[in-house]
N, C-alpha and C positions, 0 to 999 in steps of 0.2 A: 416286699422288695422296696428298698430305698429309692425316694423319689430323687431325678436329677435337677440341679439346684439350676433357678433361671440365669444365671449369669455364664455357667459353662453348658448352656443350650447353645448351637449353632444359631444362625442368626437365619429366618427365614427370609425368602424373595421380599416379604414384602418390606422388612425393616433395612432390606439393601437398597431398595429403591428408596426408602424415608434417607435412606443417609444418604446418597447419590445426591437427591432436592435439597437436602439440608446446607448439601458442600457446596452447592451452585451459586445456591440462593447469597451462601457466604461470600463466594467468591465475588459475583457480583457488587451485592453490599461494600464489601472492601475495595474493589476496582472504582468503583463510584467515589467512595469517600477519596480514595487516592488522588483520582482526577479534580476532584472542586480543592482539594489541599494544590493540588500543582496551577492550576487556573488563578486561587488566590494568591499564590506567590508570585506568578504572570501578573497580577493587575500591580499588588502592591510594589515588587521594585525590580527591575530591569538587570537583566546580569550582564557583568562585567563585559565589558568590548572584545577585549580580549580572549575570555573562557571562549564564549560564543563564534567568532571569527575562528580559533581549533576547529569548534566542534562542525562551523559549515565547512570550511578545508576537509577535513577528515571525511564528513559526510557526503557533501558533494562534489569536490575534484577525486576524490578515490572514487566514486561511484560512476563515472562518463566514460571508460571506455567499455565495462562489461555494459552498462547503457545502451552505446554505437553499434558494440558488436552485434546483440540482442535485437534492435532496430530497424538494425540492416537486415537480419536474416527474414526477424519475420515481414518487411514489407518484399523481399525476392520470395518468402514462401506464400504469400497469398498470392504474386502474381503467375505463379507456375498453379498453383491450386485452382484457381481461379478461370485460367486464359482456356482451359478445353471446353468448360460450359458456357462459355461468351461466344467460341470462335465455334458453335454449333450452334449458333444463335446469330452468328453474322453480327456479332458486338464487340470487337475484339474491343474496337476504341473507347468500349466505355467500362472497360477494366479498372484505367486510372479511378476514376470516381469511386467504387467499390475499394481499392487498396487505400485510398485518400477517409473516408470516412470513418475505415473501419480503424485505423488506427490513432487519426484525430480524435475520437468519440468514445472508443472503447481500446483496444488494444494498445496505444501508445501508453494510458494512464495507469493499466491494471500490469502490464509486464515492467514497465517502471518500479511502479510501486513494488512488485513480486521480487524487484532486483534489490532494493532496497533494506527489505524483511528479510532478507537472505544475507547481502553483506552486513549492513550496516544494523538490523534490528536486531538479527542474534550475537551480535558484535554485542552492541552495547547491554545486554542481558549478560549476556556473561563478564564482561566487566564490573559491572553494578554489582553482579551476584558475586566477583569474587572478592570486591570490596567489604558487602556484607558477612560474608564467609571469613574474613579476616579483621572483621569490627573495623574496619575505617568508618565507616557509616557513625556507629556509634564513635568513634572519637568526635568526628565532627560534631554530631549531637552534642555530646560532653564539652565540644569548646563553645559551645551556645550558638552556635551557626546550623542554619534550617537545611537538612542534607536535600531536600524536595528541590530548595531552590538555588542550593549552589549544584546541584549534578542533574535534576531533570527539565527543570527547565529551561536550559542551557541546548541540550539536547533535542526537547520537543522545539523552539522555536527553530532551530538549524533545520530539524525531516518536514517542519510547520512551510517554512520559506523557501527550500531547496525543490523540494520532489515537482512542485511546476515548471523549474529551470529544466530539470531531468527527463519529464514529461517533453516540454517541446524539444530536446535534443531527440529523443526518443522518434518525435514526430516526424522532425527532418529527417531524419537519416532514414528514418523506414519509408518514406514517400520515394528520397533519393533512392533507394535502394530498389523500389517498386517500379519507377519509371528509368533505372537502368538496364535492367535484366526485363523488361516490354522491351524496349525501344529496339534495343541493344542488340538482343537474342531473342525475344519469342517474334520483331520485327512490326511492331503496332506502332502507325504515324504519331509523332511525336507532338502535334501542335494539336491533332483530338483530343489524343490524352489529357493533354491541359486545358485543352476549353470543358470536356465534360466535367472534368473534377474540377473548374471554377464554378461550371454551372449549377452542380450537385451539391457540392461542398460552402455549407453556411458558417458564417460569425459564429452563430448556436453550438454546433458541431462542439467547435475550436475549445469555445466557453466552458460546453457542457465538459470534456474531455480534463479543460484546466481545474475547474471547480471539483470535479471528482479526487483528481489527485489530491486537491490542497486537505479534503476528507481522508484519504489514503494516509499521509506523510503524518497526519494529526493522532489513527485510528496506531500507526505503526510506533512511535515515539512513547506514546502509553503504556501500551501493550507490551512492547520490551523494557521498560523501566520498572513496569509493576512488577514484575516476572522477576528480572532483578534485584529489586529492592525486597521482592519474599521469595528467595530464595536459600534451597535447604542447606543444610552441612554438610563439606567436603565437597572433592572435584565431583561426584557422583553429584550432586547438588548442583553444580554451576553451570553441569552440562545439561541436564533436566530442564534448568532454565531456559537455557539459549535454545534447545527443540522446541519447548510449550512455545518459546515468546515467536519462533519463526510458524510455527503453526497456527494459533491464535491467530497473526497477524495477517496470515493469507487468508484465514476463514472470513476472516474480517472485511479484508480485499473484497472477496468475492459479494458478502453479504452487503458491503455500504454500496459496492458498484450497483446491485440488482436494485433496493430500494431507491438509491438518487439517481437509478435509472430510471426508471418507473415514473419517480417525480417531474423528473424534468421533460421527458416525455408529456407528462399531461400540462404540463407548464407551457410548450412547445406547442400542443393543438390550440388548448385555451388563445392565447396568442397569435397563432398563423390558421384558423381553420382551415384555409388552401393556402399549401407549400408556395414558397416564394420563388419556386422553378417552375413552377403552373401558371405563376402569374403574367 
């Protein structure tokens, strides 16, 4: 009996896993190289005044009211979440501190950011992609102009410089939002509220929250350009894009929040070994 020839063998587990690491490992590689190509075109020349003013309009005046809306809800859902294990604790008043923190620190930057990968970074993934898809990409190449630096960098400095603006809106309105619906309706003195969340609520907090984002708007900017700029052929293509480049992005979300959590965290004892509300 004829032997079967190794090329029409099915592929076993273990060569789908070799190809699985092979495609990562690639991806990666490429996403790196992409990055230090858009970084040198940030150092060497500055884009246009104009491109850039678009791309922050577009990026962050469209982006402020799903922002507000988002803000508002979740600083009114932590204090309904919140107010039954406080007010079984005889702590209603120090609810504010807890809605104040958690959204300066963490939930202001990370639902920002999440709003942003969603409108604006599969926005621009599918733009980019269907530009590639229809070789504008390549004319621009062909007229000697660096497509990195007239379309991503442009792009990256706008989610680069916006997403903290977006962040503190985020913040406002979810605090306003938190000490309306106490005060208001669950009926928690208003002038506690505010002394505990001054007392609680550090410089650090505020910091740590803004610096996260500036990481977020950076992680998000990339991550949809890369995606774009290799993206496959046809609508089937453009769309593939704009899901990976919003998914990536939020993985990403999650992943740089938990690490520059952690950092700043030990940056933060280092620094204060006893809190500066103890002191």
């Amino acid at each position: 009996m004829a032997s079967v020839p190794l090329s029409s063998r099915a592929p076993s587990p273990i060569h789908r896993v070799g190809e699985v690491v092979l495609d990562a490992v690639e991806s990666i590689g490429d996403f790196t190289l992409f990055a230090l190509t858009m970084w040198r075109q940030l150092l060497v020349r500055r884009p246009r005044r104009r491109v850039l003013l678009e791309n922050m309009y577009a990026i962050g005046v469209g982006s402020i009211p799903v922002v507000v809306v988002t803000g508002i809800f979740i600083g009114m859902v932590l204090a309904v979440q919140g107010y039954d294990s406080f007010h079984l604790l005889q702590m209603e008043t120090r609810i504010g501190a807890v809605i104040n923190v958690s959204l300066v620190k963490e939930l202001g930057p990370v639902l920002a950011a999440t709003m942003l990968a969603g409108r604006v970074g599969s926005a621009m993934a599918a733009e980019l992609g269907t530009m590639r898809v229809t070789e504008q990409i390549d004319a621009i190449r062909a007229l000697g102009a660096n497509p990195i630096r007239q379309l991503v960098v442009p792009r990256f400095l706008a989610c680069f410089l916006l997403i903290p603006v977006l962040t503190i809106v985020a913040d406002m309105v979810g605090i306003l939002g938190g000490w309306a619906l106490s005060t208001r309706v669950l009926g928690i003195n208003s002038h506690f509220y505010w002394e505990h969340s001054r007392s609680f609520v550090t410089a650090f907090d505020v910091m740590t929250g803004l610096l996260k984002s500036i990481f977020f708007g950076g992680a998000i900017a990339l991550i949809a350009c890369f995606h774009g700029f290799h993206c496959a052929a046809g609508a089937k293509g453009v769309g593939r894009a704009a899901t990976i480049a919003f998914v990536m992005s939020f993985i990403a979300i999650l992943a740089l929040d938990f690490f520059l959590g952690m950092l700043l965290n030990t940056i933060y004892h280092l620094a204060y070994p006893i809190p500066p509300s103890l002191l």
